[in-house]
Structure formats: C-alpha cells, structure tokens
C-alpha positions as CSV (number, residue, x, y, z in Angstrom):
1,X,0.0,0.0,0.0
2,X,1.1,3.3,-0.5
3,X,3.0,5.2,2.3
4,X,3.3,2.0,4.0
5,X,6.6,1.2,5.3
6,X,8.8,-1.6,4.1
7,X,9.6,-4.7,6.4
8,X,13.4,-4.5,7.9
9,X,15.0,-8.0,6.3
10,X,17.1,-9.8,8.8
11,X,20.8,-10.2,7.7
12,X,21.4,-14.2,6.8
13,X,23.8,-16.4,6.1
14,X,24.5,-18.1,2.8
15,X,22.4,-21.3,4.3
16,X,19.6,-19.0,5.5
17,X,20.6,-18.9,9.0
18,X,19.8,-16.0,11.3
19,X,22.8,-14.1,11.9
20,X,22.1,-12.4,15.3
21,X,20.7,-16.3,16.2
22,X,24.0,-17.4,17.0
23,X,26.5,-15.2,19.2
24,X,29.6,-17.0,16.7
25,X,28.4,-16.1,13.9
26,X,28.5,-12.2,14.7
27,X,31.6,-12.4,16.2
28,X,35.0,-11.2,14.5
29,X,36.3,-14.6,15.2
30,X,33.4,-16.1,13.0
31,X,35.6,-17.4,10.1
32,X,37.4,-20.1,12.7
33,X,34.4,-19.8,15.1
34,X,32.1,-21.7,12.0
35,X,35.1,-23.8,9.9
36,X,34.4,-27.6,10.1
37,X,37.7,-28.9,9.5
38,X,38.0,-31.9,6.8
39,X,40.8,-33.7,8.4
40,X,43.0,-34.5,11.0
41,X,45.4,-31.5,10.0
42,X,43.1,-29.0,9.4
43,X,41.8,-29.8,13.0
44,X,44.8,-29.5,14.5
45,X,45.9,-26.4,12.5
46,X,42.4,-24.6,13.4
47,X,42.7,-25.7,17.4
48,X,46.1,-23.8,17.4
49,X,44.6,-20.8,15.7
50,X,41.7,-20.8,18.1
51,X,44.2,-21.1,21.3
52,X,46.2,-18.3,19.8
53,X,42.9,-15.9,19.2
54,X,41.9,-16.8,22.4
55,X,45.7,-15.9,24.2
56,X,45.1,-12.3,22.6
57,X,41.6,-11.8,23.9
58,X,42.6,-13.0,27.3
59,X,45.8,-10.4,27.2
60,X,42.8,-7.6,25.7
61,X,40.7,-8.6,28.3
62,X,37.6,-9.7,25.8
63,X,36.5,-12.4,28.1
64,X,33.4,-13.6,25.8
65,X,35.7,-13.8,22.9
66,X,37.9,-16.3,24.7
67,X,35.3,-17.7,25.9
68,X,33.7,-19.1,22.7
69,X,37.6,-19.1,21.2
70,X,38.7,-22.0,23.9
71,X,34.7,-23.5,23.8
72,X,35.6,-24.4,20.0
73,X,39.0,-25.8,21.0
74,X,37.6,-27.8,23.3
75,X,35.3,-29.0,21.4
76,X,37.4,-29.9,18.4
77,X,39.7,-31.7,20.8
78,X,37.5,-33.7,22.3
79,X,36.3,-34.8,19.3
80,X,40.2,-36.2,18.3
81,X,39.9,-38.2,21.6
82,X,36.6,-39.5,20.9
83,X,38.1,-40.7,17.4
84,X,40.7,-42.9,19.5
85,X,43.4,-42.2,16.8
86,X,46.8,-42.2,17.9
87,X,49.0,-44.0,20.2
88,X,48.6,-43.5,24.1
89,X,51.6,-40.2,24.6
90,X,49.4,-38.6,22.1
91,X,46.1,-38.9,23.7
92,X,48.3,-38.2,27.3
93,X,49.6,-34.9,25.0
94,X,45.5,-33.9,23.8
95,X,44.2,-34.7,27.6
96,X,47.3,-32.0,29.1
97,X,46.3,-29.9,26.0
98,X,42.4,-29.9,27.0
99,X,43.1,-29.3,30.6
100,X,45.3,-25.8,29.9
101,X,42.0,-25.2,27.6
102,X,39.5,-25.8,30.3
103,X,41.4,-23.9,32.9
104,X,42.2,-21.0,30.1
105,X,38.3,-20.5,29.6
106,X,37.7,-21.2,33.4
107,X,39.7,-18.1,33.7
108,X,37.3,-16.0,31.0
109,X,33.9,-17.2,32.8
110,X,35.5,-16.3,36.2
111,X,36.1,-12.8,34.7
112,X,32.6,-12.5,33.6
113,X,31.2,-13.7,36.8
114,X,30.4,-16.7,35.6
115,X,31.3,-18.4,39.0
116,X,29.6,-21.5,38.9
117,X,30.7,-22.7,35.3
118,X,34.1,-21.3,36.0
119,X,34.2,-24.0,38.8
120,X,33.2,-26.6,36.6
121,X,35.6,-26.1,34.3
122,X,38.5,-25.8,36.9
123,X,37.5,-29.1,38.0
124,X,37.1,-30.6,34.6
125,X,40.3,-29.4,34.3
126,X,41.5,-31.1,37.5
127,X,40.7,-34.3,36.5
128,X,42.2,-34.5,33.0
129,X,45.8,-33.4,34.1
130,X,46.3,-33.2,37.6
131,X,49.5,-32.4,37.7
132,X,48.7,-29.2,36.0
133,X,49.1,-26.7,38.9
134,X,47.0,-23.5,37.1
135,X,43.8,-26.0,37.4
136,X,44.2,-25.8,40.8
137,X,44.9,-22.1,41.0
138,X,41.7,-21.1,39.2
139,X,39.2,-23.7,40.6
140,X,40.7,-22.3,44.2
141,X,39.5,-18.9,42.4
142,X,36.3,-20.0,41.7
143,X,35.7,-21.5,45.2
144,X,36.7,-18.4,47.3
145,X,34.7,-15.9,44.9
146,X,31.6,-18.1,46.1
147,X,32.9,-17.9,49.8
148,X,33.1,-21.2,49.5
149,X,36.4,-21.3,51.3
150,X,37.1,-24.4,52.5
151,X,36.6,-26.0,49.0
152,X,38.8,-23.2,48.0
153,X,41.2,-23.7,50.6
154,X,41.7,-28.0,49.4
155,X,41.8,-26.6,46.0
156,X,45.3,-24.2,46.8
157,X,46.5,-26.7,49.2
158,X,46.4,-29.7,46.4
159,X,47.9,-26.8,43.9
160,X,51.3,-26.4,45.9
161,X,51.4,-30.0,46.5
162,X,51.3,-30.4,43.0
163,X,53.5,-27.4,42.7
164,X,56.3,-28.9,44.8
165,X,56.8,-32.6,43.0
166,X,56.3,-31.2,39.3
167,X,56.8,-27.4,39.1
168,X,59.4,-27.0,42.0
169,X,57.7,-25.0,44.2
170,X,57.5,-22.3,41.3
171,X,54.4,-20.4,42.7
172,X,54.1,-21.8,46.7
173,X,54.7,-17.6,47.5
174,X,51.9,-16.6,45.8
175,X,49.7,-20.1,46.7
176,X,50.7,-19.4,50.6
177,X,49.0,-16.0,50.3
178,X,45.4,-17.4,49.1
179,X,45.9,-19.8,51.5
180,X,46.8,-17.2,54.4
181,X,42.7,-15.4,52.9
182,X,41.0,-18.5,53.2
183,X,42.0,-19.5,55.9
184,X,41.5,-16.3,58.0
185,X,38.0,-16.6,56.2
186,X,37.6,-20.0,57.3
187,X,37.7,-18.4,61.0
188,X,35.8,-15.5,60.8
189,X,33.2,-17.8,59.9
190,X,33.2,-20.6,62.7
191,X,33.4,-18.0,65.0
192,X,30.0,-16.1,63.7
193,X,28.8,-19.4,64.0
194,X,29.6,-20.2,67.6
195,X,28.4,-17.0,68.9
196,X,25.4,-17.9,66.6
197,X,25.1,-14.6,64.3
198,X,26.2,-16.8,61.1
199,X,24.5,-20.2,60.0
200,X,26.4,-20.5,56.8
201,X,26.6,-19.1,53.4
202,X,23.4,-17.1,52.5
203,X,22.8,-19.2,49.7
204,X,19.8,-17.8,48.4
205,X,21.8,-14.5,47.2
206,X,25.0,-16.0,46.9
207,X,24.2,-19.3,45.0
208,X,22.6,-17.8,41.8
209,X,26.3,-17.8,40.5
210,X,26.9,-21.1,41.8
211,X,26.6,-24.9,40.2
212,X,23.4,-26.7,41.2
213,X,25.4,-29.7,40.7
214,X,28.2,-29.0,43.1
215,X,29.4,-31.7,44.8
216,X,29.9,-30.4,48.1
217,X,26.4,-30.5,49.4
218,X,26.4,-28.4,53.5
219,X,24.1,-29.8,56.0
220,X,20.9,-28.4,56.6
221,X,20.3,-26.4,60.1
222,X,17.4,-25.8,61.4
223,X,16.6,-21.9,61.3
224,X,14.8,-20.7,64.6
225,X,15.1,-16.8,64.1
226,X,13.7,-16.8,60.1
227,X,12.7,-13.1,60.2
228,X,15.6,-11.9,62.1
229,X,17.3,-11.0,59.2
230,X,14.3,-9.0,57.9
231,X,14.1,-6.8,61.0
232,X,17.1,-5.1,60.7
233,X,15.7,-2.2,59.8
234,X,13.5,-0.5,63.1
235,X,10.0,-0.7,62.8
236,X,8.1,2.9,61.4
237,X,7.4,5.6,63.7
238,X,3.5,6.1,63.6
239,X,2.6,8.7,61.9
240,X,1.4,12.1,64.5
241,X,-0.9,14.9,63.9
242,X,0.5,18.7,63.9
243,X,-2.0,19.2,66.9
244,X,-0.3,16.0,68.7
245,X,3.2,17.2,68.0
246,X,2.4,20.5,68.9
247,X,4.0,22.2,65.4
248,X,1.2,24.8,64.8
249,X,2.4,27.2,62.6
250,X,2.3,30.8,64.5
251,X,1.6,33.0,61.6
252,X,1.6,36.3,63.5
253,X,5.2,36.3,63.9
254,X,7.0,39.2,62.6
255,X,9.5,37.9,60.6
256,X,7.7,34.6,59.5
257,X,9.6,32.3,61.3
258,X,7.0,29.4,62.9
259,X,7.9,27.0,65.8
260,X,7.8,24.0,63.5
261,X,10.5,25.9,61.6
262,X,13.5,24.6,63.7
263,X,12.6,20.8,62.6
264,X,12.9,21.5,59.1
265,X,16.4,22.8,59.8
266,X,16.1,26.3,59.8
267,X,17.5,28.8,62.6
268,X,17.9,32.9,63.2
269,X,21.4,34.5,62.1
270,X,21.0,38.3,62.4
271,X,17.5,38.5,62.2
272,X,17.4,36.9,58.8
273,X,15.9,33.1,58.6
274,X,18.7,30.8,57.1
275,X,19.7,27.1,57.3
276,X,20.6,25.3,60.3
277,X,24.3,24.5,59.3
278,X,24.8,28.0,57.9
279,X,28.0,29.1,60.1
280,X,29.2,32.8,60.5
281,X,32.6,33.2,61.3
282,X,33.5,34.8,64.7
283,X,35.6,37.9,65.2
284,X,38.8,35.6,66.3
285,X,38.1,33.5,63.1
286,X,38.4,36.2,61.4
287,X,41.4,37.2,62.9
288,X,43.2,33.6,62.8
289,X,42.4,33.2,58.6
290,X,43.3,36.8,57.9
291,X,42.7,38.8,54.8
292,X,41.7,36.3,52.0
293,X,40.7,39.0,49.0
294,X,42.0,38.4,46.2
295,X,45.2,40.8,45.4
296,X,46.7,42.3,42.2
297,X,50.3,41.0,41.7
298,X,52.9,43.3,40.1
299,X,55.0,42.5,36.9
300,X,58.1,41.7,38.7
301,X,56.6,39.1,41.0
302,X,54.8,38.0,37.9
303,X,57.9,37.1,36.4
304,X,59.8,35.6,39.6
305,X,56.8,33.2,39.9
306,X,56.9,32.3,36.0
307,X,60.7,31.5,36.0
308,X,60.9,29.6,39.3
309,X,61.8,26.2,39.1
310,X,59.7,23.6,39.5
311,X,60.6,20.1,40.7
312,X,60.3,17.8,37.8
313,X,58.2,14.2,38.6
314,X,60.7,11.4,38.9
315,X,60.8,9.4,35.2
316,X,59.4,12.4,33.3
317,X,61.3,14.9,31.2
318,X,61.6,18.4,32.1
319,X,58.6,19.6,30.0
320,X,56.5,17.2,31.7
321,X,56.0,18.8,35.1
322,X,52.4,17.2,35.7
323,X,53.6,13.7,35.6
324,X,51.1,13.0,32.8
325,X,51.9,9.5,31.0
326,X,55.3,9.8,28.9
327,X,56.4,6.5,27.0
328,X,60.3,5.7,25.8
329,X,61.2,3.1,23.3
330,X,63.7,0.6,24.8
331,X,63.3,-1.9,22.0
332,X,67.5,-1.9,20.6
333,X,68.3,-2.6,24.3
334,X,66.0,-4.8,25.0
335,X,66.6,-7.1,21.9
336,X,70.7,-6.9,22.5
337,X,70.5,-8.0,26.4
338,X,68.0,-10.3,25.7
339,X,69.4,-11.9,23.0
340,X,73.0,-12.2,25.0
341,X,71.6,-13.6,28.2
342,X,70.3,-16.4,26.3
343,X,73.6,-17.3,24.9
344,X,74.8,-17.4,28.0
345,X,72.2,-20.5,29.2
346,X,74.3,-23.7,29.7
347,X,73.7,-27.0,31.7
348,X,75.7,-29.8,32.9
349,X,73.7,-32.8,33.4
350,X,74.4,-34.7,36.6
351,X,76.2,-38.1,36.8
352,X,77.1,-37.7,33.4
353,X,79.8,-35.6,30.8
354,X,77.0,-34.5,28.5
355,X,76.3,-30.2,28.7
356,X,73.7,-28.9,26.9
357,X,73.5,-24.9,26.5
358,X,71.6,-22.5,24.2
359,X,74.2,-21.5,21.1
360,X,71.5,-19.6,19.2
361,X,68.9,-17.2,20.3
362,X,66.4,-16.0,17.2
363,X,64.0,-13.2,17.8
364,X,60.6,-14.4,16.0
365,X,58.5,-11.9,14.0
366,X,55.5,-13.0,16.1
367,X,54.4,-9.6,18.0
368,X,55.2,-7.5,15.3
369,X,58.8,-8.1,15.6
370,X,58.3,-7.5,19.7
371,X,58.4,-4.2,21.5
372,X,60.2,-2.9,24.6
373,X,59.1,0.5,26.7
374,X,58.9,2.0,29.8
375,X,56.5,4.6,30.9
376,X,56.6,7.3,33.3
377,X,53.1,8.6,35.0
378,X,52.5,10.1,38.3
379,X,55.9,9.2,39.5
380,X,55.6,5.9,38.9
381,X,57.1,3.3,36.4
382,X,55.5,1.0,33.9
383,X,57.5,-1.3,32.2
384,X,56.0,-3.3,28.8
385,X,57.8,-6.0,26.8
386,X,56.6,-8.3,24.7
387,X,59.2,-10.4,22.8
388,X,59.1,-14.3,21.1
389,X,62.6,-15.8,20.8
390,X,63.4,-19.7,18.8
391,X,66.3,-20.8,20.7
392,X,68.7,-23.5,18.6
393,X,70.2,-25.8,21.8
394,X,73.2,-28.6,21.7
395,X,73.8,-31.4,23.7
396,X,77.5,-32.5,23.8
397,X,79.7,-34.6,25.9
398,X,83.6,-33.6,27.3
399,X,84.7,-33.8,23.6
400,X,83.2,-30.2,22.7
401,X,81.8,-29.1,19.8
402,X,83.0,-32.0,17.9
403,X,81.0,-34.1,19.9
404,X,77.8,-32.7,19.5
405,X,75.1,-35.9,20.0
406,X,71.7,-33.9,19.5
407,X,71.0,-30.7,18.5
408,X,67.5,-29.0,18.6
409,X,64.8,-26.3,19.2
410,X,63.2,-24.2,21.9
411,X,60.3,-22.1,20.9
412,X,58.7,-18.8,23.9
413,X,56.5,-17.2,22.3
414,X,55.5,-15.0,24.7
415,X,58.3,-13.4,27.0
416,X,55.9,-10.5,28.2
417,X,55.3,-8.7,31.5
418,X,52.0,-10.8,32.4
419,X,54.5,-13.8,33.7
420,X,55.9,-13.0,37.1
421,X,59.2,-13.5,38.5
422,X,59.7,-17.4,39.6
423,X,56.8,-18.1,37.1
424,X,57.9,-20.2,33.7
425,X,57.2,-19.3,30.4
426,X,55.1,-20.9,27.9
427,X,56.7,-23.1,25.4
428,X,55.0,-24.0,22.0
429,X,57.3,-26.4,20.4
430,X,60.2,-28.3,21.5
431,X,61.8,-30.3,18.7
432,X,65.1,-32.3,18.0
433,X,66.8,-32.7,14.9
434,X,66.1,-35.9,12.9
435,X,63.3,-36.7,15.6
436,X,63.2,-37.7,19.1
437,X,64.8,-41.2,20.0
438,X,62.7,-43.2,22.0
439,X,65.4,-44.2,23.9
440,X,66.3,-40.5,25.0
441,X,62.6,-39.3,25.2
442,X,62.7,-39.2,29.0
443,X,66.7,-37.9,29.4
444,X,65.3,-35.0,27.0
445,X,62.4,-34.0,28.4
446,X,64.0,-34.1,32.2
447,X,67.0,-32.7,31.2
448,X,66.7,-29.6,28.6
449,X,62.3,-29.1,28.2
450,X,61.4,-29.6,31.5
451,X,64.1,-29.0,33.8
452,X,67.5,-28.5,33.9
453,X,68.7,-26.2,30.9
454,X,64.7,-24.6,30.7
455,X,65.2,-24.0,34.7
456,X,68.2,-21.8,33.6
457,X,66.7,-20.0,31.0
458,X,64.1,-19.0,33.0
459,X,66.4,-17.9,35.9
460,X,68.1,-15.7,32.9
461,X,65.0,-14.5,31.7
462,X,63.8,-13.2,35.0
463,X,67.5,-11.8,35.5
464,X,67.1,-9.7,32.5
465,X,64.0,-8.3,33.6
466,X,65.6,-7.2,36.4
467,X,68.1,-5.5,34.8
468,X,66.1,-3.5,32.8
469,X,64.3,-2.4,35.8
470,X,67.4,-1.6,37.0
471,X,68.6,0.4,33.9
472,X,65.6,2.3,33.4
C-alpha cells in the first residue's frame, strides 16, 4: 500500500541462517568460530589458531571472545579423543592440552562472573591433568569468589602440593597467600557461628552464580530466628498529627519564622531566617584566617613566579612537570641484552659428561617483531615487553663441539610482563633434529624441556627483567 513502510529484512547467512541467532556467527572470530575442519590436519591447524585468538583476547581482556575461542578448542579436541586415533603419549599430549584449555576458559567465565561454570571447568580441568598446577589455582578462584572457602582452601593446598613434585615449588609464594585469605575466612566464619550470628553461606543471594550440581552439598540447620534478618531495619514511627506534635504554625510572627520551623532545619542568624548548618565566622576566626581578598600582583613578581623552578616528577622529562603518561622506546636494548643472556644459558647434566647450552637465540616476528618500553606517569614506572625468541640448543659430551650428539629447538613465544618472577614461560614447540629417540625421550624432556637447561633460561630471563628495571 502506498506510504506504507517496508519490512526491515534480517541479515542471513549463505544457508539462510539467522545471523544475530547465533553469538559466533556475529563475532569477529566467526571465520574459525564456524570452519568444520576436513581432516586431522586442518583440525589441528584450526585448534592452534583458536588457542592463539583466544591468548590475545585473554591479554585484551575480551573475556566472551575467549570464551567461545577455547569452547571451540575444546570441542574440536574432544572430538580427536573421541576418534581414538593415535597411540597413548598422544592422547596423554591432547588430555594435558584440554586441561590448559578448560582452565584457560575457566579463567574468562571467572572474569565474567560466571562463577559456577568457571568452577566446573576448573575441575574438569583437574581431573584431566592433575598435575597441572594452574587447574588448581583457578578452581581455588572459583571457590573463594563463592565464599566457598574451605573448598577453596583444598583446592590451593592440592595446587602447591602439586606445585612442589612437578613445578618445584614455582608459585608456593603466591599459593601461601590465598591460602593465608582462606583461611582467616575459614575463621571469621566458625566464630560467627559459635556466637550464633552466622548459619552458613546465604545461599539464596549468593548461589545464583553457583553450580546446582556442586558436589559439596552443606548440611541443613534448622533456622529458629527466620525473620531476624528481615528486622534489621526498626520498625516505622507512627505517623502524628501537627496538633499532637504540637507544630502549629504561628503566623503572626514578625519575621515569618514558625515554631515548627527549627525541625525542618532552619534557625535565626542576624534576624534573617537561614539554614541550620549556615556558620558565621567569629571575630577571632576572622582574625586567625586573615585577609583572604583576592590581590593584584605586580609584573616583577609576575615574572619571579613564572621562571621559578619547578621540581620535575621522577621518570618524566623536564617539560613534563604534571607527571602525565610519557612512554620511551627501549626496544634496541631490549633485543641486545636479551638476545645475549640467552647465549649465556648452559647445563651440565648430573652423573654424566653430557652439557647442553643454548648456542643460538632467534627473535621471532610474532608480535610484530616485539616491543620494549617503559612509561613514566605520576611518578611511577610501567615497564611493557613483549618479545618471542626460537632458541637452537646442543647437547654435547667432554669432547666439545666436535662431539655434538643432538641438536635442537626451543620455541617462547610470549616473553611478556604478564609472567611474574619465579613463574615459567610458555613453550610452543620443542623439537630435535632428525626426531626424538625413544630411547632419549625421557633424558630430554627431564633434562633440557622440563628442567635443567629450561630452569636456567628461565632464571636468565627473569634476571634480565631485572636488569632492565634496573637500567631504566
């Protein structure tokens, strides 16, 4: 009909799907978010695209982008174990691999509040690797952001035991802190109970975050005082006449002011009606605060106060005398210290004459080639790096060079400031030359990825770091 107007049409998909129907498919991560994957390859190419998507939404803080990034890693995993191909260390390599996913995406439901599924996942991830000490760490999270601290309390105490036979006791500072919180939590609580003004957890405001399915279930106590909470606030005056209170307006006063007036906040100041918390200065006042008016300055004081010198904020040049942020490039640096502490990393392996050491160090391109800085604002110092380094590594025995039994590859992709000092460093591929011997499987992994010659570099790394706080 004329003048009528025309029906909005709903964006679609080539296969006539809605497109605002499915969160994934109006996402900017739809193109890996939607592939199906025609073979073992492409599946394991597209999981490692989706766990590095969802590494830089995690370090950008988009939380329901990770969150559907490591759901469709998860999913396409599980899917390879369901298949049963592969020998038994690769299924022990997918179920590891799924647990750092579970616990990665436990970590962007946390963030959104998600409490209950972020549990979940924590302890899904618990049970597929449980030596995997961050499983722990985040399902102890989980647990305490529900109050539910002495869950949260076994889950940090079964983290530094885990922590002290596989990681070396790596994070048992930061563990024995949580730990310290819950338990102090832990207390506060059986004491409210004893003296009877606590009965528990309030679950029915605190438990619409958490799982209906948890499997610590508390026992029920019997409530005598069901309304006590409700009377907290005092019971309503009732209401009273103005001839029961006595607040008659006396409208034959001279200046207006009634007897009622005073309850409303109003009181006399030099004959003039004004508000109660009005305050007029007394003579000594006066005297103590002195002459505030402002005064005309002359042109020579003008100048002296112009061209005094004003302290200059610690970090910041001499321009910037608000301390406002101011950002310098340390990348060169960075790159040549870096770069030569590696070199330096070199283990001998006990009982043995066999050394292992680092003789190359090659700065990826990953990161845009990485960046180095370090920021001045307010006085204080921010320091960002963000580097990804191949490191070529030999194993030789007394002989030297000439004797050179394996050679191979180290891959840290991320050396960045969200890994703190004692913490280790992600590695994405370790690799020998020609393959990995069955026979030397274990000496390998114990010795250079795992321990030993990795425990160095990571001692080196965090060495540099504190150089370059020193420096700067």
């Amino acid at each position: 009909f004329m003048g009528q107007r025309p029906k909005r049409q709903r964006a679609t998909t080539s296969d006539g799907n809605d497109m605002n129907s499915h969160p994934s498919l109006s996402s900017p991560h739809s193109d890996v978010l939607t592939h199906a994957p025609d073979s073992p390859a492409a599946r394991e190419r597209l999981v490692e695209e989706l766990k590095s998507r969802g590494k830089a939404c995690v370090l950008s803080k988009s939380w329901p982008d990770a969150d559907r990034l490591y759901a469709r890693a998860i999913e396409l995993l599980e899917l390879e174990l369901k298949d049963g191909d592969g020998d038994d260390e690769a299924k022990a390599k997918s179920k590891a691999d799924l647990a750092i996913l579970y616990s990665n995406r436990s970590l962007a439901l946390f963030n959104m509040s998600k409490l209950s599924e972020s549990r979940e996942l924590a302890t899904t991830a618990t049970s597929l690797d449980g030596t995997y000490v961050k499983a722990y760490w985040r399902l102890g999270q989980a647990c305490a952001a529900m109050e539910d601290w002495s869950d949260a309390l076994q889950a940090y105490e079964k983290a530094v035991k885990v922590d002290a036979e596989s990681g070396g006791g790596k994070m048992a500072k930061a563990l024995g802190k949580e730990i310290s919180k819950c338990q102090v939590k832990e207390e506060q609580e059986r004491l409210l109970v004893v003296e009877g003004k606590f009965d528990g957890p309030d679950v029915s405001s605190t438990s619409s975050t958490r799982s209906s399915s948890s499997n610590a279930t508390a026992p029920a106590v019997e409530k005598t005082t069901s309304t006590t909470a409700k009377s907290k606030t005092p019971p309503s005056k009732p209401k009273t006449t103005a001839a029961e209170s006595g607040a008659v307006k006396d409208t034959g006063a001279a200046d207006g002011f009634t007897k009622s007036d005073h309850v409303r906040g109003y009181k006399i100041v030099g004959g003039k009606k004004t508000s109660y918390f009005h305050h007029e200065m007394t003579e000594a006042e006066k005297k103590l605060i002195g002459d505030i008016a402002p005064k005309k300055l002359d042109a020579g004081a003008a100048t002296a106060t112009a061209t005094s010198a004003e302290p200059v904020v610690e970090g910041a040049s001499a321009w910037n005398k608000a301390g406002t942020w101011e950002e310098k490039d340390i990348t060169k640096w960075s790159i040549d210290a870096l770069s030569s502490t590696l070199l330096t990393c070199s283990y001998g392996i006990p009982g043995t004459d066999q050394t292992v050491k680092v003789v190359k160090a090659n700065k990826m391109a990953v990161h845009d080639g990485g960046h180095a800085s370090v920021a001045a604002v307010r006085g204080k110092k921010r320091y960002i790096y963000e580097f990804g380094y191949e490191l070529v590594w030999e194993l030789s025995s007394a002989g030297g060079d000439a004797d050179v039994e394996m050679r191979g590859k180290l891959i840290l992709p991320d050396i960045d400031g969200t890994v703190a000092a004692g913490e280790w460093h992600d590695v994405s591929d370790f690799s020998v030359d020609g393959g990995i011997p069955n026979a030397k499987r274990s000496h390998l992994m114990k010795h250079v990825r795992d321990g030993g010659l990795r425990e160095v570099i990571e001692e080196k790394i965090d060495g540099w770091v504190t150089l370059l706080k020193a420096t700067y």
